[in-house]
N, C-alpha and C positions, 0 to 999 in steps of 0.2 A: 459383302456385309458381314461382320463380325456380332454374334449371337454373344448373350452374354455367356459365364462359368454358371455351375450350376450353383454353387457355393454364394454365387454373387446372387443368384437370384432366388434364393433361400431367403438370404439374408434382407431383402427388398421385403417380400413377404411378413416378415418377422416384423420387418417395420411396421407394413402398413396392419398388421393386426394388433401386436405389442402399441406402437408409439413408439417415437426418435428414441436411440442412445442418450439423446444428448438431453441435458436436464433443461429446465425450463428458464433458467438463469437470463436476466433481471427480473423477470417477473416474478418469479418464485427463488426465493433463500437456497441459492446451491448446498446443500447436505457430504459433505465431502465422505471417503470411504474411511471407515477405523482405523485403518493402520496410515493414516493420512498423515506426516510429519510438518506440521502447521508451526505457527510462529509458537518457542516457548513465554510462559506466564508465570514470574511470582505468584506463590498464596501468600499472601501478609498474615496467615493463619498460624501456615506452616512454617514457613521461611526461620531461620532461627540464627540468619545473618552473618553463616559462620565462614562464607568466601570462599567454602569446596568451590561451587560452579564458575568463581569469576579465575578459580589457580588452573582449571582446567579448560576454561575455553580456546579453542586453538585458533580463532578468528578476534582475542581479547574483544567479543561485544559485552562483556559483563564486567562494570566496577563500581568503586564503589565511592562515598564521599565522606568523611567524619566530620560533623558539626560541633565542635566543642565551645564553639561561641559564649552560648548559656549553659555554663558548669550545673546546672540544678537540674537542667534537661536535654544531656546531650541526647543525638542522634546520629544515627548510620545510615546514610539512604544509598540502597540499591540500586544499580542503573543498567538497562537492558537495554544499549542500541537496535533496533529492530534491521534496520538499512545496514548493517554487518553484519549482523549472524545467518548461521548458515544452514540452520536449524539441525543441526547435526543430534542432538539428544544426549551431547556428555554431561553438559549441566544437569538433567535431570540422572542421570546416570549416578553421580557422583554425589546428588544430592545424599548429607549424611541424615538426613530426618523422612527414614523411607520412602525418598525421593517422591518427597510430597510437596518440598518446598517449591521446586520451580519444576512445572511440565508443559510437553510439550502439546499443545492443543489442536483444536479445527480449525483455527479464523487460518485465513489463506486470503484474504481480500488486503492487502496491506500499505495501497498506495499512500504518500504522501504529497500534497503542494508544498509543502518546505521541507527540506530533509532534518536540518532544524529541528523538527516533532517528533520523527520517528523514534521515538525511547518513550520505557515507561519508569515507573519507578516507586518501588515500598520503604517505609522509613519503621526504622529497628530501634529500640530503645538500647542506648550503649550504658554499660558500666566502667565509669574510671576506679581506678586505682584512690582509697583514700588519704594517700600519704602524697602520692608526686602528681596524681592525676589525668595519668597515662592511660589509653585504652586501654582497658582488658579485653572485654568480648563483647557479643551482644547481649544483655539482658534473659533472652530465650536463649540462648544457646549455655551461658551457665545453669538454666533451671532443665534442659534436656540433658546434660551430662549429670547432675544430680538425682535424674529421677533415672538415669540408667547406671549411676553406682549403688544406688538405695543408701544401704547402713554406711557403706564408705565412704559417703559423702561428709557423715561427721570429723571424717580425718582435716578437712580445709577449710576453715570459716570463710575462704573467698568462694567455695559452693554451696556451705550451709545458711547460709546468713541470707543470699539473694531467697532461695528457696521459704526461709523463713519469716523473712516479710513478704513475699509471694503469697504466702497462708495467712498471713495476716496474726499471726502468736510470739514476733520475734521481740525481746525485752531491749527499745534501746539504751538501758541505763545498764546492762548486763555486763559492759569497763571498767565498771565503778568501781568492785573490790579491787582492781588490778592495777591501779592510777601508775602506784611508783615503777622506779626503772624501767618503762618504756613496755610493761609488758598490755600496759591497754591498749596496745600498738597490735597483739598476737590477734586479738580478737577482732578485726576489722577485713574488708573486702581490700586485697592488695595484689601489684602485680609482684612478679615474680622476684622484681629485684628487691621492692622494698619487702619481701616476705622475708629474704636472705638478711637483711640489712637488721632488723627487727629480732632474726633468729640470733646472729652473731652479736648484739647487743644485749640482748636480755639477758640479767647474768640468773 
C-alpha cells in the first residue's frame, strides 16, 4: 500500500480548510488573474482610427472598411476578427493614442454558434479631401496630431480647420477675401496631392 507524499497531503488539508483551487465557475462569474491576456477591445472613445494596430497585426485580425457612399457623412469602421487573433497585445502596443485606443481585456469566455459573429466593430468619423475627395484620415486622428503640435498646427489648414470647427469658432466665409487665382483653394482641408497642386498654382 502506497502512503501518499507529504506535499500531497499538505496540499488535501489546504483544501479542506481553504476550499477548491478551482473557482466556482458556472455558478459564479470566473474573475481571471491581472495579467490575464483576454480578447483585445476598441474604445470608440479613444480609438483615433489611425491603423497603427491593423499595419501591425501579425495574424491581420484587424481591418478596416471606408464608407464613402454618403460624401456628407463618410465613415471608417474598424473590424476586430475575434476567431483570428491571437491575442498577442501588439495592437495595444502600437496603439499611438497611449495605447488607449485598443486593449487588451478579461473576457476569455468567447465562444461562438456562427463564426460569422466572431468580430466587433467601431465606426470613425473620416475626413475627405475638399478638392478630389480622397481619404485623408480619421476625423480624431487629425484633431490628436493638432493638439500634440499646439502652435504648429497653424502651419496646415488641413490640421487647423478640423480643430477649429471641433471648437465650434471656425469662420466658414474666411475664402472669401481670397476667391481669385485659386488661392481660396489654400485655405481648405486637402490631401497631400491637391495641397501641391493648389501650391504650384497659386501665383
Amino acid at each position: 500500500m502506497k502512503y501518499p507524499k507529504i506535499r500531497e497531503l499538505a496540499e488535501a488539508i489546504k483544501a479542506l480548510i481553504k476550499g477548491p483551487y478551482t473557482s466556482g465557475f458556472p455558478r459564479e462569474p470566473h474573475v481571471p488573474h491581472p495579467n490575464f491576456r483576454g480578447q483585445p477591445k476598441f474604445d470608440a472613445t479613444q480609438c483615433v482610427g489611425c491603423l497603427a494596430c491593423e499595419e501591425v497585426c501579425p495574424v491581420e485580425a484587424i481591418a478596416h472598411r471606408d464608407c464613402l457612399e454618403d460624401k456628407a457623412n463618410p465613415k471608417r469602421i474598424m473590424i476586430h476578427y475575434t476567431d483570428t487573433c491571437i491575442f498577442c497585445g501588439r495592437c495595444e502596443e502600437a496603439c499611438i493614442n497611449d495605447h488607449l485606443g485598443i486593449r487588451l481585456s478579461g473576457d476569455w469566455e468567447l465562444s461562438f454558434f456562427e463564426r460569422k459573429d466572431a468580430y466587433e466593430t467601431i465606426e470613425k468619423d473620416l475626413q475627405l479631401c475638399e478638392i478630389c475627395g480622397d481619404v485623408i484620415a480619421c476625423k480624431d486622428h487629425l484633431l490628436w496630431l493638432s493638439e500634440r503640435l499646439g502652435e504648429l498646427t497653424y502651419s496646415s489648414p488641413t490640421l487647423y480647420l478640423p480643430r477649429l470647427r471641433d471648437l465650434g469658432i471656425v469662420d466658414e466665409n474666411l475664402v472669401a477675401p481670397v476667391k481669385d487665382d485659386h488661392r481660396s483653394d489654400r485655405v481648405k482641408i486637402l490631401c497631400a496631392r491637391c495641397r501641391r497642386e493648389t501650391t504650384l498654382t497659386t501665383k
